[in-house]
N, C-alpha and C positions, 0 to 999 in steps of 0.2 A: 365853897360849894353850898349851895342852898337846899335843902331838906325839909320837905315837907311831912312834919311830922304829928299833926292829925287835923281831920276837918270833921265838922260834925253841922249837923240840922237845927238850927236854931229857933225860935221865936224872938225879934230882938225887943229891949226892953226900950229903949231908949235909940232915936234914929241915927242911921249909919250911911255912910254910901257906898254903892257896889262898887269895888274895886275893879271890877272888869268895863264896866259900861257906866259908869258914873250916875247911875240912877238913883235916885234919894231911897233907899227902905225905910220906910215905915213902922211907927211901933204896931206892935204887934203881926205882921208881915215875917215870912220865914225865909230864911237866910243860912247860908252857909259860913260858918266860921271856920276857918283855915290858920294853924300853927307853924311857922315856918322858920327853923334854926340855920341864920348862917354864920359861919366864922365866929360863933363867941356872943353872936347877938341872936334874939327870939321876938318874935312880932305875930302878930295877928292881923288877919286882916277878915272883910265880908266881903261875898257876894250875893248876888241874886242868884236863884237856879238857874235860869238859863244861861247865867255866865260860867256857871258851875260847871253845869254839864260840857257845854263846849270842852272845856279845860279839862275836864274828866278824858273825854271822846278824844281830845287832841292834842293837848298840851303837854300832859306828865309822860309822853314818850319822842316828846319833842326834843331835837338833839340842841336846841337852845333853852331849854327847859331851865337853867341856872341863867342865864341872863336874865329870861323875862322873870321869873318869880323871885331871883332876888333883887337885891337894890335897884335893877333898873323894871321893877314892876311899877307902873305907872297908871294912873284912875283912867280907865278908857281903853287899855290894852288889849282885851279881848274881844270890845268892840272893834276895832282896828284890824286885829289879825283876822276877824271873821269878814270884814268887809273885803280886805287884801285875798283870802281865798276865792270869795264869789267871783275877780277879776278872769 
């Protein structure tokens, strides 16, 4: 089971891409950094805010909530799910 176990406001030093919508951040551009422990393993990942927030707003009481954010969290996921809702 995957655990989200902190996110925080970043400035990044060095460029990243949002894990949610594959958009390049920028140094100095702010960003979400997300810590997330599963099964024995620990990773981090960035987003952009607005992919943030989405995932804020909808994701962490999503009952697939362990699927998408662990292993099978994939660059462009949140882009995805927000497209598939507007349908």
């Amino acid at each position: 089971m995957a655990d989200l176990l902190e996110s925080k406001r970043v400035k990044v030093r060095k460029p990243h891409i949002c894990q949610g919508c594959g958009k390049k951040i920028e140094v100095g551009e702010t960003a979400i950094v997300s810590v997330v422990a599963d099964g024995g393993t620990v990773w981090r990942y960035y987003e952009c805010i607005v992919c943030h927030k989405y995932a804020e707003s909808n994701c962490y009481k999503c009952s697939d909530f362990d699927y998408c954010v662990g292993e099978n969290y994939f660059v462009g996921l949140i882009k995805e799910c927000m497209a598939e809702r507007k349908r």
